[in-house]
C-alpha positions as CSV (number, residue, x, y, z in Angstrom):
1,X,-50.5,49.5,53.3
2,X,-49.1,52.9,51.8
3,X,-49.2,52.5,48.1
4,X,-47.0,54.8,45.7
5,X,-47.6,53.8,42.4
6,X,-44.8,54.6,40.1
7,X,-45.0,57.1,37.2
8,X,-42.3,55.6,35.1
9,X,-44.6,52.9,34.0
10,X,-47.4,55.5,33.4
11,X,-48.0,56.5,29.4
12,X,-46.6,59.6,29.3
13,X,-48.4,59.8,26.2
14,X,-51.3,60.5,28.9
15,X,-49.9,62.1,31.7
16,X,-53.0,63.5,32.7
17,X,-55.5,60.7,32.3
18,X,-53.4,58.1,34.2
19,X,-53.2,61.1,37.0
20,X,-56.7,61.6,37.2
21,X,-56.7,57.8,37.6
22,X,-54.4,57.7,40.4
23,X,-56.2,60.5,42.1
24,X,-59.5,58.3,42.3
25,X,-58.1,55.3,43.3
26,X,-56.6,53.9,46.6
27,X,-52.8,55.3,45.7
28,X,-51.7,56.9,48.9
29,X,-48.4,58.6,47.6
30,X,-47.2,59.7,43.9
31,X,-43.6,57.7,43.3
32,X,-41.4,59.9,40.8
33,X,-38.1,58.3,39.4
34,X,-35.6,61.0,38.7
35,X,-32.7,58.6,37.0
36,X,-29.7,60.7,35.2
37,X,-27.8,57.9,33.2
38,X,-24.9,58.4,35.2
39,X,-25.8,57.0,38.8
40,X,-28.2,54.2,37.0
41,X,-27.9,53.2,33.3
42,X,-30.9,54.8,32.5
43,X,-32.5,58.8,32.2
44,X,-36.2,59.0,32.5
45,X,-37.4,62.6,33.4
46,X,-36.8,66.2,35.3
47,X,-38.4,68.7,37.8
48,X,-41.0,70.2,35.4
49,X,-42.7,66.8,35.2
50,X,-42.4,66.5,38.8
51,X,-44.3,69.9,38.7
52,X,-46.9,68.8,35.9
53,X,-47.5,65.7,38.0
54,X,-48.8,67.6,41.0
55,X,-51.0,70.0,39.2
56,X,-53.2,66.7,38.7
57,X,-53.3,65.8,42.1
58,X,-53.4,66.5,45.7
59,X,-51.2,63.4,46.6
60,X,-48.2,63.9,48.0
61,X,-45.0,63.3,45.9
62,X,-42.9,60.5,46.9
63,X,-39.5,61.6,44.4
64,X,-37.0,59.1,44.7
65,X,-33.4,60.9,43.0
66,X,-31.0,58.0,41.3
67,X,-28.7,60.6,40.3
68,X,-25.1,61.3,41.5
69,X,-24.4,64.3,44.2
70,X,-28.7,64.9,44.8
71,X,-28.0,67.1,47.6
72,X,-27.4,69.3,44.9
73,X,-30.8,69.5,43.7
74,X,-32.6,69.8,47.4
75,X,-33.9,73.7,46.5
76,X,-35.2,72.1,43.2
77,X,-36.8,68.9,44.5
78,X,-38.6,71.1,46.9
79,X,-40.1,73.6,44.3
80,X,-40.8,71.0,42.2
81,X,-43.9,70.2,45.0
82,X,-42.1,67.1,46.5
83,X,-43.5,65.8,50.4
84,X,-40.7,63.5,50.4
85,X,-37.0,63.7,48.6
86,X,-35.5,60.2,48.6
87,X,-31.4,60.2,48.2
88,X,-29.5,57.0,47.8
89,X,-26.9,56.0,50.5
90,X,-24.5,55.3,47.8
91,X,-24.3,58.6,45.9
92,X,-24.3,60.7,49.2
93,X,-20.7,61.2,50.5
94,X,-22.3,63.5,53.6
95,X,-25.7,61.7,53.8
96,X,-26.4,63.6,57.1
97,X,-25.7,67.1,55.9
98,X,-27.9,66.4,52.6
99,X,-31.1,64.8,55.1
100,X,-30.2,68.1,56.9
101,X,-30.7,70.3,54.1
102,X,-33.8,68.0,53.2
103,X,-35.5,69.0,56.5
104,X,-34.6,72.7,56.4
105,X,-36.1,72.5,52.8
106,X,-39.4,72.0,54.6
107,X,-39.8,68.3,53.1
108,X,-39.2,64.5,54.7
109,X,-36.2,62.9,54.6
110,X,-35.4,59.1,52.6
111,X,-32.6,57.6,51.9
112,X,-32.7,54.4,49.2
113,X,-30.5,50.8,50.0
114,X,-29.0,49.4,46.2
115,X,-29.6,45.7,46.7
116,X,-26.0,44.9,47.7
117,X,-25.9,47.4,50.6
118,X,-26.6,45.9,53.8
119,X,-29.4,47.5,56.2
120,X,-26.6,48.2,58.8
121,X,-25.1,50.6,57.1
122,X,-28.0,53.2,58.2
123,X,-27.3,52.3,62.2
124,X,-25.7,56.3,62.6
125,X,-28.9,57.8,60.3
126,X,-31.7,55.9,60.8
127,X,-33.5,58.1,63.7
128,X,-33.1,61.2,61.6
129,X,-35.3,59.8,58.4
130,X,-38.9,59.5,57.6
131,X,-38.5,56.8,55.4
132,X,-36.0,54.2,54.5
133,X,-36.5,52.7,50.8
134,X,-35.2,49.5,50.3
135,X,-34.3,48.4,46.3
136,X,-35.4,44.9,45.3
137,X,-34.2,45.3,41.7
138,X,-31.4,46.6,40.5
139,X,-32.0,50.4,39.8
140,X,-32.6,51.9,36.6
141,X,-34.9,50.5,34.7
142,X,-38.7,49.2,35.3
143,X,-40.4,45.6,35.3
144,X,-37.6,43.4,36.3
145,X,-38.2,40.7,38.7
146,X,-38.3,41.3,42.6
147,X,-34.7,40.1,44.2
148,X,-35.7,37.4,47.1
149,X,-33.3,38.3,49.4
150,X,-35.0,41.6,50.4
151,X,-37.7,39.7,52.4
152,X,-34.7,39.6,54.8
153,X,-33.6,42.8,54.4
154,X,-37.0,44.3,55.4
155,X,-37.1,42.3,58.7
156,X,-33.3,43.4,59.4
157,X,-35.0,47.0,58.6
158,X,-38.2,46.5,60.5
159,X,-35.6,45.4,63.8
160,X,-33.1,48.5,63.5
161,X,-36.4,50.8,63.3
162,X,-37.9,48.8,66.1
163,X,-35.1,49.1,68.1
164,X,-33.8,52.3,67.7
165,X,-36.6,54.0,68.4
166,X,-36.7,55.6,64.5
167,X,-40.1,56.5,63.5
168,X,-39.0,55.6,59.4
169,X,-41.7,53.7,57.2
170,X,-40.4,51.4,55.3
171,X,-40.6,51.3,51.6
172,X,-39.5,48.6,49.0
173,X,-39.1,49.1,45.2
174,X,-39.3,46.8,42.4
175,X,-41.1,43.9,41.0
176,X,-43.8,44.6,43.0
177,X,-47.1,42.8,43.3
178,X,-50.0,41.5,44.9
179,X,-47.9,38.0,45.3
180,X,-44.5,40.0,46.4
181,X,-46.4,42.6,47.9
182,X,-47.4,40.7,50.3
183,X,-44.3,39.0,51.1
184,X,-43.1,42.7,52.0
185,X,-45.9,43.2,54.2
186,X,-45.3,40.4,56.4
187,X,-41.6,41.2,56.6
188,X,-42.7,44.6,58.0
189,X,-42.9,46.9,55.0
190,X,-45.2,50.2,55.3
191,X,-45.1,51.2,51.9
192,X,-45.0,49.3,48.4
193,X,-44.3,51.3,45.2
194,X,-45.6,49.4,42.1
195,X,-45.3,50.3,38.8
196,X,-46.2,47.7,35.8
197,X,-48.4,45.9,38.1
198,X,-50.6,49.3,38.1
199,X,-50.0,50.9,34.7
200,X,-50.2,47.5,32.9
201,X,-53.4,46.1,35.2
202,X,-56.4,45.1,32.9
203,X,-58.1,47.6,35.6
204,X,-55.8,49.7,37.5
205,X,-57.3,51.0,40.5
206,X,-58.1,47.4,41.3
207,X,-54.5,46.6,41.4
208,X,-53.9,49.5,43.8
209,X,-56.7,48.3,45.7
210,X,-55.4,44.8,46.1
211,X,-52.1,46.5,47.5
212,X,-53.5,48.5,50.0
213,X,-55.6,45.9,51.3
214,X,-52.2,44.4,51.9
């Protein structure tokens, strides 16, 4: 199991030494929430602490945008060190041209289901992605509790990619843990992002452990 842990539960108070902690432990990916108040009810940070965040590690960055009109931002997202730029299905009106200019910028391509939007709505995009991320809480704020009905979402996801040939990996967000987690990863899930259940873990790396063992 790919495990992104999420820097919006990190203390930002200590940036660095929860970096250097991720860096050590069995974290695959570096999940960045870029959230703009406008798109989600909620603004948590910009590209320079994208930036700061990979000068402490050679992780790739795994930026997921909940802000409105993100192909806008493709040129930043890219110098900012991202591997992967994630865009949400519902604040793309031309979600092919923006995974276009993702993949011209030199980075993979995601693209993020809100709870309420159904799987099928990525039948015309799904072969052009890298990843599919699929929302089990409500976006926009951390540490709220994992929405059941994704289980069936990531086997509706796991058959369109199965299907259609896609080479996607499939990536679910919020209230993750070992419990849920694991759910997921029957369902068909390749990659779990966990945020309070690392950053607020008696011993961290041990969590991350636990969810790549997965």
């Amino acid at each position: 199991m790919i495990v992104s842990p999420s820097i919006l539960s990190a203390d930002f108070a200590n940036l660095g030494r929860d970096m250097t902690m991720l860096e050590n432990s069995d974290a695959a990916w570096i999940h960045c929430d870029v959230m703009d108040g406008v798109f989600v009810p909620n603004i948590s940070f910009g590209f320079n602490i994208i930036k700061t965040v990979g000068q402490y590690t050679s992780k790739p960055l795994d930026v997921h945008l909940m802000i409105v009109d993100p192909g806008r931002y493709v040129g930043q997202v890219r110098d900012s060190g991202a591997a992967i730029m994630n865009v949400h299905y519902e604040a793309c009106t031309h979600l092919h041209r923006v995974v276009q200019d993702i993949h011209n910028s030199g980075m993979k391509a995601g693209v993020t289901l809100n709870p309420a939007t159904p799987v099928s709505m990525l039948q015309d995009i799904i072969g052009d992605l890298e990843l599919v991320l699929l929302m089990s809480v409500n976006p926009g704020f951390g540490g709220q509790s994992f929405i059941e009905h994704t289980v069936k979402k990531i086997s509706e996801l796991r058959a369109l990619v199965d299907a259609t040939g896609s080479e996607a990996l499939i990536e679910v967000d919020g209230g993750i843990n070992a419990r849920t987690g694991a759910r997921c990863a029957t369902a068909g899930a390749d990659v779990l992002v966990a945020g309070n259940a690392v950053f607020k873990a008696s011993d961290p790396c041990a969590a991350i452990a636990e969810l790549a063992a997965l």
